[in-house]
N, C-alpha and C positions, 0 to 999 in steps of 0.2 A: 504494500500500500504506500501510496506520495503522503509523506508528512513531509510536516517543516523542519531544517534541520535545527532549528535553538531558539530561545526564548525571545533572543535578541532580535532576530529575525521579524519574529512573531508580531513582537512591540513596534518594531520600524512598517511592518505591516498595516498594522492598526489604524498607526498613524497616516499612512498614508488612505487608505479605506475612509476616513472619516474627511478629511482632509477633500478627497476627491466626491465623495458624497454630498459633503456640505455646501460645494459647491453649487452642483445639481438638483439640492434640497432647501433651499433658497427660500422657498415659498412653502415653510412648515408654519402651520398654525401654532398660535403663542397662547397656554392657558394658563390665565391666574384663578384661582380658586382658594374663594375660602369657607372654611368649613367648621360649622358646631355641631358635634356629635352627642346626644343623648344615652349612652352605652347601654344604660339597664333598659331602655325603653325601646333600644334600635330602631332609632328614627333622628333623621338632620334634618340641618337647614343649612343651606348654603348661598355662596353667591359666585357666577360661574363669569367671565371676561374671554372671552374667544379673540385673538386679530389673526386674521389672513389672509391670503391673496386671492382673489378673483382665477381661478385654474384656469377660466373657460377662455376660446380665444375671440369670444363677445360680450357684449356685457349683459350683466344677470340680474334680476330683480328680484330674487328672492331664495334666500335658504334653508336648508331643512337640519334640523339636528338628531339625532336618537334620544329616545326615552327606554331604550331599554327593560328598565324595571317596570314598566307597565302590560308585558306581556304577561300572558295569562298562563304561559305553557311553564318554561325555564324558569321565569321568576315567580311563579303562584304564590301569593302573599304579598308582595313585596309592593311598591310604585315608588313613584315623582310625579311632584304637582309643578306645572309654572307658577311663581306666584307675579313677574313682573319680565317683560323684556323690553330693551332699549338697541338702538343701533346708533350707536354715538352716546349723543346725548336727547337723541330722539325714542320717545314712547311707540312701540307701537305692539298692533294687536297680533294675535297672534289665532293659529290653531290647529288642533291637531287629528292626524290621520294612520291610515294602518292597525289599527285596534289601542290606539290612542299612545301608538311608538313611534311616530314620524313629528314633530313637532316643523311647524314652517313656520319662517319669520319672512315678511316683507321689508323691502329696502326703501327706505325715503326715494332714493334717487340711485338710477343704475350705476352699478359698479362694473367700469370698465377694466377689460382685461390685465392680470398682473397691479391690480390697484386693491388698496389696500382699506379693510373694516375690521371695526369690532363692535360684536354683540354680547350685550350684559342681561345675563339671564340670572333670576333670583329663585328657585326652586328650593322646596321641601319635600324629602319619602323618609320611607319605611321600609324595614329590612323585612322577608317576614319569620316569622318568630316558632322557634321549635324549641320550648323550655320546658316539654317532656318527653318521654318514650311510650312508645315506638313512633320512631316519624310519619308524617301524613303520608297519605300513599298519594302520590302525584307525580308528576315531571319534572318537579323541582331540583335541580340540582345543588343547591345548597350555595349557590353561590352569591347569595344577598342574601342570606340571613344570621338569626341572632339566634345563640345557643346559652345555657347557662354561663359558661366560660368563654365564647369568643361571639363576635360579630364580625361577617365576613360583608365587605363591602368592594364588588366589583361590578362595574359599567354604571354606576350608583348617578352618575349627574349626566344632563346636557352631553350629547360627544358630538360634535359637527360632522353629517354625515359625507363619507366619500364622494369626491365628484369625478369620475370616472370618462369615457371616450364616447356610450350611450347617455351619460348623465350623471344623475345623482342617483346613490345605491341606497334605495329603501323599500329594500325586500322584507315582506313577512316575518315574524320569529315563527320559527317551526318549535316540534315537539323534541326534536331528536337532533345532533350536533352542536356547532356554534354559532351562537349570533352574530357577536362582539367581533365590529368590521370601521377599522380606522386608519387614514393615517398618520404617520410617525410624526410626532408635535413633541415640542417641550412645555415643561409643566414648572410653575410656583404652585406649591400648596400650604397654606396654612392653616391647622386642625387645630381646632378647642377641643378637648375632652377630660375628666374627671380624672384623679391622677393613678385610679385603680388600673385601669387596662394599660398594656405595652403594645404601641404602637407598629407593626412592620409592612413596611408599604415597597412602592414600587421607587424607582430613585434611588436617592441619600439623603440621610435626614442633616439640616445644616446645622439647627439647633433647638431647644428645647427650653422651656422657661416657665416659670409658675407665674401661677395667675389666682389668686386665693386659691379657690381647691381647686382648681384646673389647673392643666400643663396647654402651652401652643407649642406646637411641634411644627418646625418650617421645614420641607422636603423642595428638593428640585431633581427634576429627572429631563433627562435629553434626550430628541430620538424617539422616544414612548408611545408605542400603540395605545398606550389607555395608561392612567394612572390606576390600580388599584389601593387594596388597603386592607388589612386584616387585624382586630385589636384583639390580646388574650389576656386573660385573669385569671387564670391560674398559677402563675408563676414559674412560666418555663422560660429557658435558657436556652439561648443559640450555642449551637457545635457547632464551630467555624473551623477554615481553612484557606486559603491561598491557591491561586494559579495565575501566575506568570503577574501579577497585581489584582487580579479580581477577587474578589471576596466569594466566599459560598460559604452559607450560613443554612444550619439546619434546625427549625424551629418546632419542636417537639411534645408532648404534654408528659406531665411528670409519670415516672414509671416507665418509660419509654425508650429508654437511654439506649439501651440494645438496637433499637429498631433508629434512630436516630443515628448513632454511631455508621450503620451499616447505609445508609442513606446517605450520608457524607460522605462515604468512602467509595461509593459510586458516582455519585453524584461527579466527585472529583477529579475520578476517572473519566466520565463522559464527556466532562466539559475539555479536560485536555488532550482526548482523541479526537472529538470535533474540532475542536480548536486546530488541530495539527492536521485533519484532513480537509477541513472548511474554509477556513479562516480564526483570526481572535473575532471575541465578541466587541462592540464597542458599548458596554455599559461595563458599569463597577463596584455588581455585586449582582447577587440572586440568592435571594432569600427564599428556601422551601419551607413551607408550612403546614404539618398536620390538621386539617379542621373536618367535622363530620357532612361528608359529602354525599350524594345520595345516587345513585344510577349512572354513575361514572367515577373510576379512579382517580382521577387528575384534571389539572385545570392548566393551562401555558398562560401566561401574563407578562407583560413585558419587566423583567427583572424578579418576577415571582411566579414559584410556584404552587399551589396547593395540590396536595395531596390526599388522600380519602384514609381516615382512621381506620376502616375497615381493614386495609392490606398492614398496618402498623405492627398488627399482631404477628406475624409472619416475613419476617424482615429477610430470609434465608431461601423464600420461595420462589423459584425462578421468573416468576410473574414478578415479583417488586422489584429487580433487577430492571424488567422491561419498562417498566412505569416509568420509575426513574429517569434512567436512561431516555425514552421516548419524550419527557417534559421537557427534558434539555433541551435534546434537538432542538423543540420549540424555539426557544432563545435564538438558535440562527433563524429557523421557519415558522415565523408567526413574528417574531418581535422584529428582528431585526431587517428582515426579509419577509414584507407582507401581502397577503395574496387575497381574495376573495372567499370568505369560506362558507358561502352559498352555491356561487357559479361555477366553483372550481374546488370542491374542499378537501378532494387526494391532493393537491397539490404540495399542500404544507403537511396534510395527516398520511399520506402515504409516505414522503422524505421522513419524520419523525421514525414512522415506524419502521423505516429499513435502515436509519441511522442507529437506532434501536436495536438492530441485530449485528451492527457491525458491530457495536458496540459487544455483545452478547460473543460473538467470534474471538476479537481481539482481549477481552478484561475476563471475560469468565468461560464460559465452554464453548469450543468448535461445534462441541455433538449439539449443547442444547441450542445453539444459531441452527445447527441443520434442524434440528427436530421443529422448530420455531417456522422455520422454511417452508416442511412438508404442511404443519399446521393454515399456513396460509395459504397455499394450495387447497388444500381441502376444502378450508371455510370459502374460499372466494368460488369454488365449483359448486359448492351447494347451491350457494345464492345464485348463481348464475344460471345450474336449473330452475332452479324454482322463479328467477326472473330475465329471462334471455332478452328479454326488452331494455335492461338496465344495465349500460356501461359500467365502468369502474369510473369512469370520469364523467360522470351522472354527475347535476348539480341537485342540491341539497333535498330539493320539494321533490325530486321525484323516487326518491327509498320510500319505501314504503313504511318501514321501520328499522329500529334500532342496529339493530343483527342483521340486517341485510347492509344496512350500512357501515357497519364495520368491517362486515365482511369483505365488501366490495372496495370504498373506499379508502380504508385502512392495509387490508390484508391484501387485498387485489391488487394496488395501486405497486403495493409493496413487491411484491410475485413479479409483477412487469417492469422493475425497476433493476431486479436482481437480475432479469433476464438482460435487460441494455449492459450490465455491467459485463457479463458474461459474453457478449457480442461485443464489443468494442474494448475491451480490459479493464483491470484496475488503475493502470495509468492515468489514461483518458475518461473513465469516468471522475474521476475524485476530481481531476482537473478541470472539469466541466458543471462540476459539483460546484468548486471553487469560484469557477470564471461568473456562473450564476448568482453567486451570492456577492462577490464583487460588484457587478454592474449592476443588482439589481437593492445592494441596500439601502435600506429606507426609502422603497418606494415599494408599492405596487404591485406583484410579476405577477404575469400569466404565464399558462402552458408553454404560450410559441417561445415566452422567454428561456426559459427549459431546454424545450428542442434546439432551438438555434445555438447555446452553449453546447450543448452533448452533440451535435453534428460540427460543429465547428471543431473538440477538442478532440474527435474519431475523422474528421475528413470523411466523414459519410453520411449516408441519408439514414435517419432513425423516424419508422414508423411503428405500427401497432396497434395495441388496445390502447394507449397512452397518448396518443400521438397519430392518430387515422387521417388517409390523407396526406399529400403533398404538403408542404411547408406553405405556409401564405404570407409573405412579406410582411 
């Protein structure tokens, strides 16, 4: 396999990666946010400052942002209310669509292209709340809510939705995968909350200060698909480590140390296999999180990740190995490198999970990567009988459910990825791997950006289940 050959490399890498990105990233949305958190209540109030550029190459009269938390599937329980939005220092009305997740705001006066607004939105939600057992049975994946001991707070305010080559991207929330579809911005956050709960968010925190019985905690994160947030009260303690300057921190509930220990020691691994077959990351830390999740293990966030208490117990089992491992990935597909995860959702969860097995190859077993292999063959044939109408590179709404979607585009995606690698070699793929996440961090990719890497870095034509069809410009 192409790794890098040293550290030093790596960093002058980086440097250059962000350097050449920042150039072509020019036009990233700036959020300031600030935030009063109610802990025992799981419920804020905020106030949310957006500026950014005009994408479009005419000008536009009006934007939309996500509400996320008001879907009824993923977040059941949960919302956001608008209470006030401005564009300047102009009031205006506002309303909202998609089952009350599309928020649009009108512009006084067109914003011509590459010209520059900001919209001040004053919103209040609610996380929703599971402070007994057994959990509701629903879709909820736990990811905006409030448990005896933590409150998880992600896609929680306002996100400015994508504005994309068709438009603006304000697709449905479905039942099954992921919503949370942004891009890469830098964030100010400033959080009030009670001085019980420990903060770990997405970012770095700059400082911390008391305020009678509250703490304001200042974070800043760059680059950031979404700020998240997660606060805990029970007094756990990050296992921390080092790679090459990045931080990885593993945040645990007490009793746990085992399963913590052994999470950071993959973790660490994964990040400096990627790192040596991808590229470095350009963020400067990643914080994983045990919280109790509900119908999925893991969650990717840009600089965090959470993890489902359910696999905690079994920290030795080859499954939490994969989990692991597959969240990282995230970190280069999904944060740093962002793709569409309605239109195209193998894109980033297929790369995860064959990065996932290299990983399983190279730090723990050759057999159990083969066995891992055969497994995804199997699961993606099933689904494929039982649905020959549905690609692997099906977008979101059309799985029908859960397990056909994992199967296809997780495990499928995966299968036909192993196979490009097999046709073209290890050389050229990792390299193509590389050349991908190069040109395309912090923005955006599609498929064809894929293909065009991988036939560029093989000098040949790569089609497929993946990739059907001639190239199209």
């Amino acid at each position: 396999m192409a790794r890098l050959a040293s550290s030093s490399l790596g960093l002058a890498l980086l440097a250059l990666l962000v350097a050449s990105a920042s150039a072509s990233a020019a036009a990233e949305a700036h959020y300031v946010l600030s935030l009063d958190v109610d802990y025992d209540a799981g419920t804020y109030e905020g106030t949310l400052t957006v500026t950014w550029e005009n994408p479009a190459s005419e000008p536009i009269q009006e934007v939309f942002f996500r509400l996320y938390p008001n879907a009824a599937t993923l977040y059941a329980g949960a919302s956001v209310e608008i209470l006030d939005a401005r564009v300047g220092d102009t009031p205006v009305d506002t309303a909202l669509y998609v089952d009350d997740t599309v928020l649009w705001v009108p512009l006084p006066q067109p914003l011509s292209p590459a010209q520059t607004a900001s919209v001040t939105l004053a919103f209040r939600g609610r996380a929703s709340l599971r402070l007994d057992a057994p959990p509701p049975v629903t879709h909820e994946y736990g990811i905006l809510t409030k448990t005896p001991y933590a409150l998880v707070l992600t896609s929680f305010y306002p996100l400015l939705a994508p504005y994309l080559a068709e438009g603006w991207a304000l697709d449905p929330v479905g039942g099954i995968g992921d919503a949370l579809f942004s891009e890469a911005s830098s964030y100010e956050v400033t959080l009030r909350v009670d001085r019980r709960p420990t903060p770990i968010a997405s970012g770095f925190l700059v400082d911390a200060a008391q305020d009678g019985d509250a703490v304001v905690y200042r974070f800043l994160a760059d680059h950031a698909r979404d700020f998240s947030l997660v606060l805990v009260s029970d007094g756990r303690v990050p296992h921390g480590t080092s790679v090459d300057g990045l931080s990885v921190r593993v945040w645990f509930g007490p009793g746990h140390t085992t399963a913590a220990n052994r999470a950071l020691e993959q973790a660490r691994a994964a990040v400096a296999l990627d790192r040596d077959l991808i590229g470095p990351l350009p963020y400067d830390e990643i914080d994983i999180v045990e919280v109790p999740l509900q119908h999925i293990g893991g969650v990717e966030l840009t600089g965090l990740i959470l993890l489902s208490e359910t696999y905690t117990v079994t920290p030795y089992d080859p499954f939490f190995d994969i989990l692991v491992s597959h969240e990282v990935a995230h970190e280069w597909f999904y944060a740093a490198v962002g793709n569409d995860p309605v239109e195209a959702p193998w894109l980033d969860e297929g790369l995860a999970t064959y990065l996932s097995n290299v990983f399983l190859a190279e730090i723990v077993s050759p057999t159990a990567a083969a066995a891992e292999r055969d497994r995804w063959a199997r699961s993606a044939a099933l689904a494929s009988s039982a649905h020959p109408e549905i690609p692997v590179t099906a977008p979101l709404y059309d799985f029908p459910d859960s397990t056909t979607y994992s199967a296809l585009a997780y495990s499928g995606a995966a299968y036909e990825l192993e196979g490009i690698r097999r046709l073209i070699g290890d050389e050229a793929f990792f390299a193509a791997l590389s050349s991908y996440y190069r040109t395309s961090l912090f923005s955006i990719a599609t498929p064809l950006d894929l293909r065009q890497s991988l036939e560029a870095a093989c000098g040949c034509a790569i089609d497929g289940a993946l990739f059907p069809g001639p190239e199209v410009p």
